[in-house]
C-alpha positions in Angstrom: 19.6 3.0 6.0 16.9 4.9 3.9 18.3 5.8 0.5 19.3 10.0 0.8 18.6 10.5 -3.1 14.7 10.3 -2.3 12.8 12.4 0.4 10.6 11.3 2.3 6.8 11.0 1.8 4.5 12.4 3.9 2.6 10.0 5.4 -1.3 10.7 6.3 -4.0 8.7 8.1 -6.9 10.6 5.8 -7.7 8.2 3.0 -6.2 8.6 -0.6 -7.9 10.5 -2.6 -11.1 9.0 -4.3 -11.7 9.5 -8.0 -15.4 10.4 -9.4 -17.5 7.9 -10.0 -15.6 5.4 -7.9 -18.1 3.1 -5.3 -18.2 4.8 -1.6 -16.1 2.3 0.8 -19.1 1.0 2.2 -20.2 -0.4 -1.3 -17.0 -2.0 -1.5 -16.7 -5.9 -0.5 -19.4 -4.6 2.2 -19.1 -8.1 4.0 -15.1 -8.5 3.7 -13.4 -8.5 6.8 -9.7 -7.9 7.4 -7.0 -10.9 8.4 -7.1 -12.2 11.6 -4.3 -10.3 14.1 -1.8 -12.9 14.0 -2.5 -13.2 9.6 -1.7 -8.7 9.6 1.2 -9.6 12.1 3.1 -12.3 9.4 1.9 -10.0 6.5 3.6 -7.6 8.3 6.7 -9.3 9.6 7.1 -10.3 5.8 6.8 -7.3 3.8 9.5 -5.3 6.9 12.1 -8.0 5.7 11.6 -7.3 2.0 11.7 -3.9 3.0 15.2 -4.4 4.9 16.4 -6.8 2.4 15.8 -3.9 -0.1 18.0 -1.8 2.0 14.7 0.1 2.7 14.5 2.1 -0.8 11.4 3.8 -0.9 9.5 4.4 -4.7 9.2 8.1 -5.6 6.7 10.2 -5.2 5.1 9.4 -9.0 5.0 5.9 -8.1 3.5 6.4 -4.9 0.7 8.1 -6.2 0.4 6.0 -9.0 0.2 3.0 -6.5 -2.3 4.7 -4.2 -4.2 5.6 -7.8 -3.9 2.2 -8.5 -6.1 1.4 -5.1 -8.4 3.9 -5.3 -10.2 2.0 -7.6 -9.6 -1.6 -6.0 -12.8 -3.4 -4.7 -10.3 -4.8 -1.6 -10.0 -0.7 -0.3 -11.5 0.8 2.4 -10.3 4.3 3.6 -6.2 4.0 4.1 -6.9 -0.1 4.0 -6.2 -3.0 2.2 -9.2 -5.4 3.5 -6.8 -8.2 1.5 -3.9 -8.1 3.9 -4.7 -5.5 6.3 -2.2 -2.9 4.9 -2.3 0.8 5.5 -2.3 1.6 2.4 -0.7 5.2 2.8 2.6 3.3 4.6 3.2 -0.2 2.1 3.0 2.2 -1.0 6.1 3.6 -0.6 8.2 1.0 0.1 10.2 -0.5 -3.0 10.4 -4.1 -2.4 6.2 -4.1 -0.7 3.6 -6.0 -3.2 0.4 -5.4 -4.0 -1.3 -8.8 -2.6 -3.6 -8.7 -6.2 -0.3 -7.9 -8.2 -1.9 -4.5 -9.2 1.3 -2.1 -8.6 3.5 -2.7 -11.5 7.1 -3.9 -10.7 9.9 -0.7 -10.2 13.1 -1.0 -11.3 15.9 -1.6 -9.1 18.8 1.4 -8.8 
């Protein structure tokens, strides 16, 4: 059941925002293609168990923008994608127990 002490996030399919002076996505890993279907489809199966084991906490909103901050400036990004996993970014940032595959997001502390 989704923790009642934190709201929920609004959840957008526009890319996070992109800082100045950070490489347009086509500049970044230009030749990097995602996971294969059935690579996304474990990633994904993976990180929803975490996400269940965790009791399905979600971060705040501080940390969520800090962890889409955080990707903004990663060379894996492109629009609301992780090109690593094949992550929508704007969805795995704001569950607790989901990883950043570089280990980029630093850890939250458990309730």
């Amino acid at each position: 059941m989704p923790d009642p002490t934190h709201a929920p996030i609004p959840v957008s399919n526009h890319p996070p925002h992109i800082p100045v002076g950070a490489p347009p996505d086509s500049a970044r890993a230009p030749n990097q293609k995602p996971p294969s279907l059935a690579r996304q489809a474990w990633n994904l199966a993976r990180s929803l168990a975490d996400f269940v084991a965790d009791g399905c906490k979600t971060v705040t909103p501080e940390q969520y923008q800090a962890r889409l901050e955080i990707c903004d400036g990663c060379d894996h990004r492109r629009n609301n994608r992780c090109m690593k996993f094949g992550c929508r970014l704007s969805l795995k940032a704001q569950g607790r127990a989901f990883k950043c595959p570089e280990a980029k997001w630093p850890a939250v502390e458990c309730d």
